[in-house]
C-alpha angles and dihedrals in degrees: 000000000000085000082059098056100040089057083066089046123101113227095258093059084048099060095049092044081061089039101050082043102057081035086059095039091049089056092045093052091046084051089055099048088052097050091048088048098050093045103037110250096135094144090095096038089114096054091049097050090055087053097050089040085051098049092043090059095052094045089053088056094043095053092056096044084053097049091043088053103041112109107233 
């Protein structure tokens, strides 16, 4: 279905769907991390951390890409 959608999209809505999405993952993950800090759970903090460093990444691409492409 998102495929779908994203078929109807222009580039630019595209960009900041991705955009709004690694934005959202990057805040789950963070919530993850506090609440396995905060009970304990510090045996997938590694994992975590690769994802977050991942999505942050992205996020920082996408966000140029976004800028470069926004009409002024």
């Amino acid at each position: 279905m998102a495929s779908f959608v994203k078929f109807f999209l222009l580039p630019q809505q595209q960009l900041k769907c991705r955009l709004i999405f690694a934005r959202f993952k990057i805040k789950s993950i963070e919530r993850t991390i506090r609440y396995c800090v905060s009970h304990g759970c510090h045996n997938n903090l590694q994992f975590l951390f690769r994802h977050l460093e991942r999505y942050c990444a992205e996020f920082e691409v996408l966000y140029a890409l976004f800028i470069k492409n926004k009409p002024l």
